[in-house]
N, C-alpha and C positions, 0 to 999 in steps of 0.2 A: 819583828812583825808589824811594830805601827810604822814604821820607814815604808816598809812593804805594802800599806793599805796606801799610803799617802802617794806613790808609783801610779795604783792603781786607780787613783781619783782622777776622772777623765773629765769631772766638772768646770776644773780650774785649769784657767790659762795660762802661761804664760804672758807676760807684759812682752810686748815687741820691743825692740832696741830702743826705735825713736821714744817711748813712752819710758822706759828705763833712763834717757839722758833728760827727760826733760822732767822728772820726778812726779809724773800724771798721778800714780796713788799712793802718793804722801801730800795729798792737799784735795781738800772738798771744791770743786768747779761748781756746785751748784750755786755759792755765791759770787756776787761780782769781786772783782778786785777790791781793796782796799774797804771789805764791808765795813760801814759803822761809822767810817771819818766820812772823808770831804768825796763831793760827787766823782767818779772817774770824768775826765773828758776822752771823749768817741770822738775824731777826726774823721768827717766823710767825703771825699771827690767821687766825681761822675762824668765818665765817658761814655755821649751817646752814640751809639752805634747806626741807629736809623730810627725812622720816624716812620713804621708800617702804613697807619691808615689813620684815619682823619673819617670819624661817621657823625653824619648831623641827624641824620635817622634817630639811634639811640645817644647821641651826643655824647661821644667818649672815646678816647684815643689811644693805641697804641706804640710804645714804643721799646726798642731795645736798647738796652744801656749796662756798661759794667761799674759794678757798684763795689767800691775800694771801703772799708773801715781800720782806722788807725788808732792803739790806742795802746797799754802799757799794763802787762802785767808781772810782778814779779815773781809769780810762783813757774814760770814758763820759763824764767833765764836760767842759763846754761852756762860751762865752761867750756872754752873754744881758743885754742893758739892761735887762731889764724883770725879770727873776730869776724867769723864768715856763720851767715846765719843758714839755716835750714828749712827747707820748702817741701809742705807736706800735700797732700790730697784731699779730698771730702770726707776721708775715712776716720780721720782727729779729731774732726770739728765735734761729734757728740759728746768726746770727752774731755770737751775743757769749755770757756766758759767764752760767748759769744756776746756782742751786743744782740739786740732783740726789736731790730727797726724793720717797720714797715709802712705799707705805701698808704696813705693816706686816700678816701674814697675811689680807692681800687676796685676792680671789678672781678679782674681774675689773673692771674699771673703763675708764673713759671720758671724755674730755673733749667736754664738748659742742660741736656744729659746728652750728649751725640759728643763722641762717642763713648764718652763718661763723662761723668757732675763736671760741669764746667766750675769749681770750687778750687781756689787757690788758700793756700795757709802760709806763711811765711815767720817763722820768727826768730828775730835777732839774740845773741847772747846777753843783751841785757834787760831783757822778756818786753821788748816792745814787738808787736802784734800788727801785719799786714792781711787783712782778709777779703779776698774779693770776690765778688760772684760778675756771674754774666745769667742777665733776668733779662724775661719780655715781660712786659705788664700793660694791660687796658685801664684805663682809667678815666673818671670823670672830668667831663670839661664845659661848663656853664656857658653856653653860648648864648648871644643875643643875635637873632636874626631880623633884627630892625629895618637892615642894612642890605639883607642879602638881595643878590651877590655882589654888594661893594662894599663889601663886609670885612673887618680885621678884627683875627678873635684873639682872645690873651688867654690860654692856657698854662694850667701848672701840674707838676708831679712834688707829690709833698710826703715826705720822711719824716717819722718819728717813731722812738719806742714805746712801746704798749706799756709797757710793765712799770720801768723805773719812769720817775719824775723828776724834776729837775734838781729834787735831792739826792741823787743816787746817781744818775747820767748828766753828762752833758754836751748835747752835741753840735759840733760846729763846723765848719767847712776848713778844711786843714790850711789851702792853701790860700784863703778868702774868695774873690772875685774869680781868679784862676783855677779855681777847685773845677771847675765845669766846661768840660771841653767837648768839641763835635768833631764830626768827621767831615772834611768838606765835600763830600761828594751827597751829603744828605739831599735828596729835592723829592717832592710831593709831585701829582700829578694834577691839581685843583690848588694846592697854597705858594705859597713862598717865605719862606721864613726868614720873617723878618732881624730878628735877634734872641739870642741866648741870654738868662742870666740866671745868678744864685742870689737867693736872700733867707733870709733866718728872720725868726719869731718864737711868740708861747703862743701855745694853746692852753686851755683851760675847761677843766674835766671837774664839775659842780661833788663827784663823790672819790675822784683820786687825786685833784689837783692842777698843778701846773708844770706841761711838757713841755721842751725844745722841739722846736718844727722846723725842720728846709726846706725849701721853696726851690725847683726847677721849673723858671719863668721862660715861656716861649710865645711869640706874637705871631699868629699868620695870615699873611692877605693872600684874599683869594684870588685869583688869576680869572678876568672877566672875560677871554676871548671864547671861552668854550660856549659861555650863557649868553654873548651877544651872537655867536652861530645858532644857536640852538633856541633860543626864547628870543630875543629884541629881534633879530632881523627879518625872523620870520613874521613877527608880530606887525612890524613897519611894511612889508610886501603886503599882508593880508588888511592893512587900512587904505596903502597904497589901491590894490586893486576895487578896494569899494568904494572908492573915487571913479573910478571908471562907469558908473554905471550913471553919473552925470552929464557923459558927453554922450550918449544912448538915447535915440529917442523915446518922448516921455511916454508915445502908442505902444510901443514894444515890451509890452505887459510881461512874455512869458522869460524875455533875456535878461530883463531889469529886476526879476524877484528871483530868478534863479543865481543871479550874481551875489544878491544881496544875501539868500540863505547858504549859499557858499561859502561868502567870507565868515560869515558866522557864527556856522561850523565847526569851520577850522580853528577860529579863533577861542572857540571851546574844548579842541581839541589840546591844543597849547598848553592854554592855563592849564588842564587834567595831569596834561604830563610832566610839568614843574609841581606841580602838589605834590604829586605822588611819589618823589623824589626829595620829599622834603619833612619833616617832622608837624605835626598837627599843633602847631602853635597858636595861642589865642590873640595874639596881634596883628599888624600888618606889616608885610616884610616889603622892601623897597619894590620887590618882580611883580609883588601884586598890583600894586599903585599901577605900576607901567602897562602892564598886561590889563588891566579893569580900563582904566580908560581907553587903551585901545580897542576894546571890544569896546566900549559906551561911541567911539567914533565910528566901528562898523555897524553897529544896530540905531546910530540915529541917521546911517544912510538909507538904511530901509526904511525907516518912517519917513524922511523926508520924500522920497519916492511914493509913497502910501499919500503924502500931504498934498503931492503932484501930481498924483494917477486923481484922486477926489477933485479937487478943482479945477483938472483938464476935464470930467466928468461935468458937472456943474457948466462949469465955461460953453460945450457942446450942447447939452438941452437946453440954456437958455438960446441957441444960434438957432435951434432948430425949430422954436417955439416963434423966433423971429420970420424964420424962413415956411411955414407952415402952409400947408397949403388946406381950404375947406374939406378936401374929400378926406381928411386925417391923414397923409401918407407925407414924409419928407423925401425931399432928395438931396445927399448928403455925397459929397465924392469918398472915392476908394478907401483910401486914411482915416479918415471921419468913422466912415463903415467897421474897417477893422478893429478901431478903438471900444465901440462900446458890445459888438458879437463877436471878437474874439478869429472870424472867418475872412478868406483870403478874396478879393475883389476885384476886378481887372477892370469892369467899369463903374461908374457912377451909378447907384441902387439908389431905388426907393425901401425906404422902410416903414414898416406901421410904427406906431408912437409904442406901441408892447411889447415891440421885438419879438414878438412871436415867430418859428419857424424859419427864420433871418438865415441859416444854410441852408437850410433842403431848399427851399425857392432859389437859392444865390447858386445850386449846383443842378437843379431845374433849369434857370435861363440858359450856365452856362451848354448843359446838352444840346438842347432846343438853335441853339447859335450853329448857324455854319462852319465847317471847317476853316472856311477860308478868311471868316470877318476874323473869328480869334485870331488867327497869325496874326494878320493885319493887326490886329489891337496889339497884341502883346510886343508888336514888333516895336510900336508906337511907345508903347509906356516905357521899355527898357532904353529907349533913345533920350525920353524927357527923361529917366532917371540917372541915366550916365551926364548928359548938361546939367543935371540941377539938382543933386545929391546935397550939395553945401547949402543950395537955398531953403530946401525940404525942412533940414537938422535946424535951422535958423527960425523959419516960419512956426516950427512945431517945437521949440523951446520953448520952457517955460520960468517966467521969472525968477521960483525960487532956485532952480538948477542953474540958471548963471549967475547969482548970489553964492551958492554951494561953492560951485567951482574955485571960488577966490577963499570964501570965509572958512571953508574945513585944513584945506590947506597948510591957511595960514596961521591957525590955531592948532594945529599937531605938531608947525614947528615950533611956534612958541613954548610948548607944553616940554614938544623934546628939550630943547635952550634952557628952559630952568628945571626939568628933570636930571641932567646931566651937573649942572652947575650946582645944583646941590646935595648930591650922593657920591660925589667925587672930589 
């Protein structure tokens, strides 16, 4: 009868084969190897697989890499003729005893399941222990964008176990410098990666002690042709063109401030769109340097215009206070007219000193005029302006705009010359 109950107990499992050769419950896995003596050593190599993504936004990286641990237990060796070891799946690992390393200011990570645990077990008949996973993991990366974008960052991915301390574990890189291998086909789409390496240290835990830590060290320089398309060169056209508004004459009020709130603009549109692509940091990053003073070269071209348009103003009342005639009325030619009412003039007008009504009167004469004088005039004026275009732009120059002309110039190359020369 008690044979009979013991049949019918459906609680109890049977041990599998593999768990029968390797004596699984004839030994407590809850502790490590060797409890009580000298540290176990945990060998660890790293094959990185790829380098996902690169975010300066939240500043932290991800990558995928297979993570091997090497290490030696003897409650796992086996008898074997052949001295050929045994490779199990993720379904062992809960019942035998695991290092317990993990990723240091990780963020969130994964082992892969597609199309099962991507978890390897391997062990030899003299209970030494191959374990590998295949992991993605984000993790943190301390950038300095002092620099950006001629910037090279030094990131790390760093291993340690939680639990045991460096009296109980100790982990090292199996094959030292060689432990850490890439794939050559890695590349980013914004870095270049510079160099791989392995390094080891302690860390130090003020209420558990002192850990073994690995270091996977990787350097990346950014690849600057994307940000000289997209920020410098745009930056440089939009100083460029508010230079143009020097060779303009200085009457032409409405061409000369619309160029100038143009470049302006744009040049505020710029900076917007590099910020906002970038992490709210409290310093200043190299693009802003470059970008601030370019906009300080397009907004002191609008005030130099502003300093030109006023003492071409000044320059004119004092001419006409010259030319003045008793009954209070000047006569001022066409250009002169334009510059201070803004309205278009075919002949030489009188103006009151108040500018009072200065178009209604100036499109009064012209009705009142014969069909036939107008032509005649207009014919006239378009004739002197085709001969004497170059001498008009010359007489109606003004001295700070052929100062401008040379001095902005030549101070944005200078500016580029040692901008370049020392962020590169």
């Amino acid at each position: 009868r008690e044979i009979k109950m013991r049949k019918l107990d459906s609680t109890k499992v049977r041990p599998l084969k593999s768990e029968q050769l390797l004596r699984i419950e004839d030994h407590d896995f809850a502790l490590r190897p060797g409890f009580g003596g000298s540290p176990i050593p945990v060998g660890i190599d790293v094959q990185v697989e790829s380098i996902d993504s690169i975010s300066e936004v939240d500043m932290d990286f991800t990558m995928t890499l297979y993570l091997r641990h090497y290490w030696k237990d003897e409650r796992l060796s086996f008898r074997s003729n052949k001295n050929r070891s045994m490779t199990f799946d993720g379904r062992l690992i809960k019942k035998i005893w695991v290092p317990d390393v993990f990723f240091v200011h990780s963020k969130r990570s994964f082992i892969h399941d597609t199309t099962v645990e991507n978890i390897m077990l391997r062990v030899y008949p003299d209970g030494n222990v191959l374990f590998s996973l295949r992991i993605t993991v984000s993790a943190m990366c301390f950038m300095d964008f002092s620099r950006f974008p001629l910037d090279t960052q030094n990131c790390s991915l760093e291993l340690e176990s939680y639990a045991y301390n460096e009296d109980d574990l100790m982990l090292y890189w199996k094959h030292g410098n060689k432990s850490l291998s890439t794939d050559e086909h890695i590349s980013l789409s914004q870095f270049f990666i510079e160099e791989f390496s392995a390094s080891s240290g302690l860390a130090f835990y003020s209420s558990t002690g002192w850990y073994n830590r690995l270091f996977i060290n990787f350097a990346l320089r950014r690849h600057i042709f994307f940000f000289v398309l997209q920020s410098y060169f745009p930056a440089m056209l939009m100083v460029m063109l508010s230079w143009v508004s020097f060779w303009i004459d200085r009457r032409a009020v409405p061409a000369r401030v619309s160029l100038g709130i143009t470049t302006v603009l744009t040049m505020s549109t710029i900076m917007t769109g590099v910020s906002a692509s970038m992490p709210q940091v409290s310093y200043i990053k190299a693009v802003d340097v470059y970008l601030w003073i370019s906009f300080l070269f397009v907004f002191l071209s609008v005030i130099e215009y502003a300093a030109v348009n006023y003492l071409t103003t000044i320059e004119e009342r004092k001419q006409l206070k010259k030319r003045g005639k008793a009954s209070g009325t000047y006569s001022i030619d066409a250009v002169q007219a334009m510059a201070f009412d803004g309205c278009f003039h075919d002949t030489d007008v009188e103006m009151d000193l108040t500018f009072s009504d200065r178009c209604e009167e100036n499109e009064t004469r012209a009705r009142a005029a014969s069909v036939p004088n107008v032509d005649t005039t207009r014919m006239k004026r378009k004739r002197s302006l085709k001969g004497n275009v170059g001498r008009i732009i010359l007489q109606n120059n003004h001295v700070i705009d052929t100062y401008s002309r040379i001095i902005f110039p030549s101070v944005y190359i200078v500016f580029n010359f040692f901008y370049w020369g020392l962020y590169i």
